[in-house]
N, C-alpha and C positions, 0 to 999 in steps of 0.2 A: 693506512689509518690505524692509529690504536684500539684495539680492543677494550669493548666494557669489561669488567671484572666479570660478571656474569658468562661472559662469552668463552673462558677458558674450560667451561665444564661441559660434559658430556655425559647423561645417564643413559645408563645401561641396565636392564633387567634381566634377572633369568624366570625365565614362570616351568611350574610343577603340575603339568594337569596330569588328572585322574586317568590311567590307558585301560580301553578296554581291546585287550590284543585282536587284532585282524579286524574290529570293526571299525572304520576308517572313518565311516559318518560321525560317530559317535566321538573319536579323536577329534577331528577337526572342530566339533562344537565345543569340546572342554579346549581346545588351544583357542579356536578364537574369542572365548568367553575370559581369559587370562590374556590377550592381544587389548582387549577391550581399555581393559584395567591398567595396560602398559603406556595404551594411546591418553587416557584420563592422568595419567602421572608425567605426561610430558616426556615419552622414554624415546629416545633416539635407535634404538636397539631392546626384543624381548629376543631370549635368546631360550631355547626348546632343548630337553633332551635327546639323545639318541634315537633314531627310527620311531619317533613320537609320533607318527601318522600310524604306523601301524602296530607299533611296539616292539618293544628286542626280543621279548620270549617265543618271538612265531614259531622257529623251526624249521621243519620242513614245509611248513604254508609259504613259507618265502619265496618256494620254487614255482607258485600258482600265478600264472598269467595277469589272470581275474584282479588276485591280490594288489597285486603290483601296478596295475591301470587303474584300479579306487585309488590306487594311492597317489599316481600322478594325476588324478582328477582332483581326489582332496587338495591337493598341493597350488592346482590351477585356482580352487575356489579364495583359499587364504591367499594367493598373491592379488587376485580380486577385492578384497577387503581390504589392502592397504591401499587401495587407490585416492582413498579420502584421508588420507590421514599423513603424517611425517616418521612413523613411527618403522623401522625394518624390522624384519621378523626374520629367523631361523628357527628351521625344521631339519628332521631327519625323517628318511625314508628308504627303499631298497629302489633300486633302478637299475632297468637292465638297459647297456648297451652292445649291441652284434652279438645274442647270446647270452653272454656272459653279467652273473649283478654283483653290480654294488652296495653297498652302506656307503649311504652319501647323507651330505647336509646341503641344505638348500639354503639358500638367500633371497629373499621377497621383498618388495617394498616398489612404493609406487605404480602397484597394479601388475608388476610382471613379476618372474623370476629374474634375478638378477643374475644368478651364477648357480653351479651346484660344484662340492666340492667332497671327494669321493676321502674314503678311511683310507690310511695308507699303511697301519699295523693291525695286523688280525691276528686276535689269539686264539689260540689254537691248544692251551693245557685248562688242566684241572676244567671246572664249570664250562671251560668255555670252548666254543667247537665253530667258529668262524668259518675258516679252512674248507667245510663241508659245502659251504652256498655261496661266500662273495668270493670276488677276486680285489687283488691287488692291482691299481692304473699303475703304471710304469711309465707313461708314453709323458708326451706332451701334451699343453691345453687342445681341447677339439671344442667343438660346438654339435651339439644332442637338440632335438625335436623335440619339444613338449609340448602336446596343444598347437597352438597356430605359430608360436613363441621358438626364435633358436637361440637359445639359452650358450653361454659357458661355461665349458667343463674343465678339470684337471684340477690339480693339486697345487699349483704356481697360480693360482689366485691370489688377491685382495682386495676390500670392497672398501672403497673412499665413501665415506660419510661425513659430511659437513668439512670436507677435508680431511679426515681423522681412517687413517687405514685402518681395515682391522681384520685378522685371520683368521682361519676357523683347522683346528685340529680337532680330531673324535676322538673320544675315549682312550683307548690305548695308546692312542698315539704320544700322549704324554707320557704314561710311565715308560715307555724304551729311554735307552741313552741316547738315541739319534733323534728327541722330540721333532717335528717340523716347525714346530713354534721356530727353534731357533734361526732356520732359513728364511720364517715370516717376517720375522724381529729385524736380520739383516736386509730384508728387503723395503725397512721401514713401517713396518705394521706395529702401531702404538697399543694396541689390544689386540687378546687372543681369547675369543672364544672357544669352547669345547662342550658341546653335548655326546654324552655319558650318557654309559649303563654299567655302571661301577656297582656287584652284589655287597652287601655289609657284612662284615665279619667282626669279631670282636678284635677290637684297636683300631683296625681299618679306617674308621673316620678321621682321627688324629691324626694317622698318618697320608691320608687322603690331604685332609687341612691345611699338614706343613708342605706336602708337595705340590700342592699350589699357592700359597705362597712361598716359599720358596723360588717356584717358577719366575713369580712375577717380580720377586727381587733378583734375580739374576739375568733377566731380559729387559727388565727397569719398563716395565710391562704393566698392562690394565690386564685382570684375566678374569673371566667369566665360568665359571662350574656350573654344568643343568645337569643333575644325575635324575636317574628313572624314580618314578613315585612306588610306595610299596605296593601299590594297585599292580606292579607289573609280576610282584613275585610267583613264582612259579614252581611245584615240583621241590626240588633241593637245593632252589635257589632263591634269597629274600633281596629284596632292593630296598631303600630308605628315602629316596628323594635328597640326597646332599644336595645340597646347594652353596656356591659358595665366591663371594667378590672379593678380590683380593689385586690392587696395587702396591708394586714398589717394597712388596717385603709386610704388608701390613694387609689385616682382614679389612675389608669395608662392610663389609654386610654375609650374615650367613642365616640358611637355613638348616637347621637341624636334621639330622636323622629321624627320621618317624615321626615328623610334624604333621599335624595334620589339619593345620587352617595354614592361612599366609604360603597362598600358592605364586605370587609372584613379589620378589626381594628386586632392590634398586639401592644401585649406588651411583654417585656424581665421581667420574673421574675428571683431576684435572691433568689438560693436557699441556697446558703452561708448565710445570710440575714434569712430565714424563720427561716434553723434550729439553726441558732444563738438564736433569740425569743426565739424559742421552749424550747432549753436547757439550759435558766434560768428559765423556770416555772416548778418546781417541783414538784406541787401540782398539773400536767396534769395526765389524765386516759392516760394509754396504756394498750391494747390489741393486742389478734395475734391470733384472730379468723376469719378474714375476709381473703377471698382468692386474693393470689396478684398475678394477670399475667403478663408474659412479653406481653408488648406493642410494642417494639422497642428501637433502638437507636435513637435518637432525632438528627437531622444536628448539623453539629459544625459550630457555629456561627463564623466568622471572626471578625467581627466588633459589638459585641453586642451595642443596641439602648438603653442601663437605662435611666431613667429619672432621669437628675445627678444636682441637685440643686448647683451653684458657693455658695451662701451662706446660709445654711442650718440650721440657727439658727435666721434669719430675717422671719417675717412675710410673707407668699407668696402670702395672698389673694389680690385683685385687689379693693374688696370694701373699703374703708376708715374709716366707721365706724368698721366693725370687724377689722381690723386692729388697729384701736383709743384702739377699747375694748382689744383688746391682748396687749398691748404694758403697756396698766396702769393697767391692771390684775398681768403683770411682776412686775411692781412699787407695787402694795397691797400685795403680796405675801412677797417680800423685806419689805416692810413697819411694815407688819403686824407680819412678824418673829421679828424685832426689837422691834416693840411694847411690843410684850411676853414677850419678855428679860429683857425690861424695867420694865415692871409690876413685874416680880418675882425677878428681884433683888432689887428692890424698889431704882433704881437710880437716881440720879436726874435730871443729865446733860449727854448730848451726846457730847464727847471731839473728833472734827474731826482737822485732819489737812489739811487745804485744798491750794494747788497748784497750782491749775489756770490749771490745766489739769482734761482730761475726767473724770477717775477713783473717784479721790475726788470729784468731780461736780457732778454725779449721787449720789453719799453718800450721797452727801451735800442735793441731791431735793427729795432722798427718807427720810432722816430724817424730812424735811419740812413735807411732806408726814404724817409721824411718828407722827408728834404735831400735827397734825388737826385728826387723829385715837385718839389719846387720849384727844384731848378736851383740850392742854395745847398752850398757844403762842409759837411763836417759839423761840422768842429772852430768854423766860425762860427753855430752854429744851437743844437750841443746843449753842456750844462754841467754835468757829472756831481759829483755828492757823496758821499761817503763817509763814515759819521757813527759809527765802533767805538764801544762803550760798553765796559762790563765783561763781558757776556756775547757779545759778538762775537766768534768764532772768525779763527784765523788762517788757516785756507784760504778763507774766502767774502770776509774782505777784501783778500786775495791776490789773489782770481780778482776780485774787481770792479776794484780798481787796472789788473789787468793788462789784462778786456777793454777797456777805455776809453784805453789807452795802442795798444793794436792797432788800431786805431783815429784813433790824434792826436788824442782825446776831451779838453778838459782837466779832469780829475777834482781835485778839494779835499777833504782831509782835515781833518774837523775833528771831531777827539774831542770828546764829548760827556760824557765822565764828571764833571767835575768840576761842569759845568752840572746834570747829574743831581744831583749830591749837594747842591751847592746850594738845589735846588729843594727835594729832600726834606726837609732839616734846614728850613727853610720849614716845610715843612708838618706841624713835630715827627715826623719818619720816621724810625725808626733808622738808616734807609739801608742796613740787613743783610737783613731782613727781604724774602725775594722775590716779594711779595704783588701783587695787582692794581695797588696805584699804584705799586710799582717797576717795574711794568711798563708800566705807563702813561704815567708822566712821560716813559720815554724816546722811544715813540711821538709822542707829541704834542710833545716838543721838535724831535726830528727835523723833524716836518711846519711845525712851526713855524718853521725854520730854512731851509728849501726858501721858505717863503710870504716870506720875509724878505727872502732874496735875490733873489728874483724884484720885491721890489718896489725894492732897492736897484739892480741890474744892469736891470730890464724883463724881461717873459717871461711863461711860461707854467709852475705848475708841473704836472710831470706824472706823474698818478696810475698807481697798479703794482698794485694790488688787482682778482682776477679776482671773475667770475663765482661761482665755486664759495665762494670765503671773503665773497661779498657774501652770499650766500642761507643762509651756517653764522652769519653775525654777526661772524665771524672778523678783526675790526679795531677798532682804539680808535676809536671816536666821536667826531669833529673832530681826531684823528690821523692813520694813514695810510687810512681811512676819506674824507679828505679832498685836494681837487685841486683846478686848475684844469680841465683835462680828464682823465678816467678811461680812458686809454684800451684799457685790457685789460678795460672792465666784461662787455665780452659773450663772452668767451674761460674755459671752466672751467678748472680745472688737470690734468684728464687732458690736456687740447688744449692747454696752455700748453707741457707739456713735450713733447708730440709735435710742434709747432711751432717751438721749439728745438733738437730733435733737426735736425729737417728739413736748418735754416735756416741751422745747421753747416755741410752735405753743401758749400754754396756760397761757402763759406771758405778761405781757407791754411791749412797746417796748426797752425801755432802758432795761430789761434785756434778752430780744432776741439779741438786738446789742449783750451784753457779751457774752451771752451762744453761738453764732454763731461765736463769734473768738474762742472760747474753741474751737469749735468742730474745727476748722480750724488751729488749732498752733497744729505743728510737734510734736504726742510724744514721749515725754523722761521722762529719770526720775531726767536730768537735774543735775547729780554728776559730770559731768565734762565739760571743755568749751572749744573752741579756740578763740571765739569770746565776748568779754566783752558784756553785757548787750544784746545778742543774745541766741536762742534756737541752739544751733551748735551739740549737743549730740542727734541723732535720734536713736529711739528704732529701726525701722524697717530698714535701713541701717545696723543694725549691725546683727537681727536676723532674718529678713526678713520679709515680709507684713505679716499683721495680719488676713487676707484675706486668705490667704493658711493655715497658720496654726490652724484656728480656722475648714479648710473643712480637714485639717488632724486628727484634735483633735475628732470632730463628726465622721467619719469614722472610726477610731482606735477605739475609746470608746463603739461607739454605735453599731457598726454593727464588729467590729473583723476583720474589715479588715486588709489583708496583705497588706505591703508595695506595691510591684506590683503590686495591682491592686486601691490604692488608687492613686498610680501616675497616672495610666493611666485614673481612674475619673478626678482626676484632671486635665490632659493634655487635655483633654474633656470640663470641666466646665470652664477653662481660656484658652481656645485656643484663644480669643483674646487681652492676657492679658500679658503672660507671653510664652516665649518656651520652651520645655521641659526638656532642660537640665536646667534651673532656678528653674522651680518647682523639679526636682529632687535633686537638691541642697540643698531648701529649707527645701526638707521632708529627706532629710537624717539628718539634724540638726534639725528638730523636733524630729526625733527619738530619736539620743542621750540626747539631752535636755530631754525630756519626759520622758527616762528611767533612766537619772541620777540625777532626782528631784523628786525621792521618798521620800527622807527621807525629805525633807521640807513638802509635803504634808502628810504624815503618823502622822506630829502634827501640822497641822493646825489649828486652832480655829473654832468653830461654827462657819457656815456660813447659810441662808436659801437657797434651792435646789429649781431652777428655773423649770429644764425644764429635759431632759431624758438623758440627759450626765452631771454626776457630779462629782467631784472626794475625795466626800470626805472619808476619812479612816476608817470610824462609818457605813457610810453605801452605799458607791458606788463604791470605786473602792478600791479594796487590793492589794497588789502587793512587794515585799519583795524589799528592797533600795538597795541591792547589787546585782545587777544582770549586764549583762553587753550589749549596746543594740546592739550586733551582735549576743547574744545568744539567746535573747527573739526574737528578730524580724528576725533572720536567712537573715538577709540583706547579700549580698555577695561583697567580698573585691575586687571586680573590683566598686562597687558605693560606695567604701570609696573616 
């Protein structure tokens, strides 16, 4: 049976209580007072730091009998507490087995211990002196006494939660190169928790931060951070309470250093999402040596929280410099694919047609781009065309004349109308008539006329069609569908105009004036009019904002999302934008568009590949052209 939308998520918590070292009463009541708060948020998992029953600063109290049996009583009592509830809990504690303790973590949930899972690196330099009181397990899982309860032990653990495995490494155990995360990972475990007693030092956090994410982009992993509160600090040693959620290469949720409210953070991972990842890497270890216990069922989220980005192909950081450097990283990447093309076909000229709209205006300044990578002028590399018809407006072939004169571009004007009518009386066409081949013939003349000149002068021509109108179908087939090099194919059109916004900033002002009406005139692709010398033919009027469909295109692409539950992202990420029955609208005509413009994209031209959603047919997306899109996507005929 399919899964609700809601059902792909799993929250996960880390909580921060206050430790008062060795006294264990007193732990147990700030953990399950933060337990509390975990079970009220709907959390599947709160997850504790390090030896949080009795705290990491003991010392030599570690070695006290006493100690260490409050601590397996504490331990009894919290597994007690989850008997009413769905929610697991991990704890950290010392436990001695034949002798010899541990620094272990524990797993509770549904009234018992579920497992305990012992440290497997001890450090042993600078602050820290492990070495002196635990030991290292080496063995295999065994089963240990607690209370009436016989618990499992060892290190080849994993504890299934609603299905969702998830492992538990301690502190150190992440920074070695040999993490066990990564034999968790191959054994299947989707999340990796870790309570920590990680002390603060100046940088430390940062670098704390990127090593776990980090982690969890490289395991394609949920990972969970519970560092010590600064209550634990001690002597010549401070703690700060890091906290830190982290999927896939990206923060979900963090606590600061030296916070001191917002004792437990929650993020929703989803798990549709990991093992998506997972199951294109093929070249991952799997094993089935490691013991999986049931944990529980995890609450059923009503409202899951993802962190749902409205536009998810724009820059998100808030610095301006990494954002500068991302943006023209976008432009060298595009530059420098052309550039190759150039070099191995040993071309002379780049034959663009440019329109006084986005799509050609990014060609146009990554070609610029292009001549200063190879050390040639521009006026000697690039060759701009201008092709009005009838329904060409006077401002876009204003602004195209004019950027390419800003420039020393040389642009040629060559009206197309009378070619147009030509053709059509040809093919018995009224020629009044603004139907698909009025609109076509001019297309495919146009392209024709570029492919002409390129073979009369030598060159390359070069393609202006992004990302977002490949994947809507949004071009005539062996028209502007058609190039030499594509080189806008992996650039959407939210990203097309924020990359000409940008790419202004670095211009005189007469050609910021231009490029700032481009960004601003309505587009189209301008094949038909009701208004002379007007822009009256809007793309997104007919197919709908570029805005939805480019967070449909990343969602479908990237992550496999179902219809159902990219709507209700959606209904989420523009709830102030659009209501839900428009974005439903919208994505039910993305679907079909999307599924019924295979076969334009299955012969696409080379384009260069921006960013993690691409479509091209060489090497990102396959998909056969006759499919039908109520089969593929199982949409049902009350949302037709």
């Amino acid at each position: 049976m399919t899964k609700q939308w809601n059902e792909a998520y799993l929250r996960v918590a880390s909580g921060c209580p206050p430790v008062t070292v060795a006294d264990v009463a007193a732990n147990v009541a700030a953990i399950a007072e933060l337990y509390d708060t975990a079970v009220a948020d709907a959390c599947a998992l709160l997850v504790c730091p390090e030896l949080s029953l009795t705290g990491y600063a003991l010392g030599d109290l570690v070695l006290h009998a006493g100690l260490r049996d409050a601590a397996c009583a504490g331990l009894l009592q919290l597994a007690q507490r989850t008997a009413s509830s769905q929610t697991a809990l991990v704890v950290g504690l010392p436990l001695a087995i034949a002798g010899c303790i541990y620094n272990v973590s524990a797993w509770v949930a549904g009234g018992r211990i579920v497992g305990i899972v012992p440290k497997q690196h001890l450090p042993s330099y600078g602050e820290f002196y492990e070495k002196r009181w635990y030991h290292r397990w080496t063995q295999h899982n065994t089963t240990v006494h607690i209370g009436t309860q016989d618990v499992p032990f060892g290190t080849q653990l994993l504890f299934d939660i609603g299905g969702v495995p998830v492992g538990i490494e301690i502190c150190e155990d992440l920074w070695v190169n040999t993490a066990p995360s990564h034999a968790l990972v191959d054994n299947g475990a989707l999340i990796i928790v870790n309570p920590s007693a990680s002390p603060e030092l100046v940088s430390k956090a940062a670098y704390r931060r990127d090593l776990v994410r980090m982690q969890s982009a490289k395991l394609v992993a949920g990972y969970v951070y519970a560092g010590c509160d600064w209550t634990e600090s001690t002597m010549d040693v401070v703690m700060s309470g890091h906290h830190i959620i982290a999927s896939q290469g990206s923060i979900l949720a963090e606590r600061p250093p030296f916070t001191t409210n917002q004792r437990v953070i929650s993020a929703d991972f989803d798990i549709e999402h990991l093992l998506m990842d997972r199951s294109r890497d093929t070249n991952r270890a799997h094993c089935i040596t490691y013991t999986h216990l049931s944990a529980g069922a995890p609450p059923v989220l009503e409202a899951p929280r993802p962190v749902v980005v409205a536009h998810p192909f724009l820059p998100t950081t808030e610095h301006a410099q990494q954002r500068h450097e991302r943006l023209m990283h976008i432009i060298d990447i595009q530059a420098h694919g052309l550039a190759q093309r150039l070099r191995a076909s040993r071309a002379p000229f780049v034959h663009l047609g440019v329109s006084g709209g986005l799509d050609s205006t990014l060609a146009f300044l990554v070609a610029i781009r292009t001549a200063a990578i190879l050390g040639l002028p521009v006026a000697g590399l690039l060759r701009c065309y201008t092709m009005p018809a009838d329904a060409s407006s006077e401002r876009t072939q204003a602004n195209a004349v004019a950027l390419a004169r800003a420039f020393a571009v040389p642009c040629t004007v060559i009206a197309i109308g009378g070619l147009v009518s030509a053709e059509l009386r040809a093919l018995g066409h009224d020629g009044v008539t603004q139907d698909i081949t009025y609109e076509n013939v001019q297309a495919r003349l146009r392209t024709s006329i570029l492919f002409n000149s390129a073979n009369r002068f030598g060159g390359l021509v070069l393609g202006t069609g992004d990302l977002s109108e490949i994947a809507l179908g949004w071009c005539t087939f062996n028209g502007d569908h058609m190039s030499h090099y594509h080189v806008n194919a992996g650039v959407p059109k939210t990203l097309v105009k924020h990359l000409v916004t940008h790419m202004a900033a670095g211009y005189d002002t007469q050609i910021q004036f231009i490029l700032a009406d481009i960004v601003a005139t309505p587009i189209s692709p301008e094949l038909t009019s009701t208004h002379v010398g007007d822009v009256s033919q809007k793309t997104e009027d007919i197919i709908g904002p570029y805005e939805l469909h480019d967070f449909f295109l990343y969602h479908l692409v990237r992550w496999g999302d179902a219809p159902a539950k990219i709507l209700a992202l959606a209904c989420r990420a523009f709830a102030d934008a659009y209501d839900a029955a428009t974005i439903e609208h919208w994505l039910i005509v993305f679907v079909r568009r999307f599924t019924g413009s295979q076969f334009k994209r299955s012969v696409m031209p080379d384009g260069p590949k921006i960013g993690s959603v691409a479509l091209s047919p060489r090497g990102d997306w396959r998909m056969p052209s006759d499919l039908l899109s109520t089969a593929v996507w199982q949409w049902s005929e009350a949302h037709k």
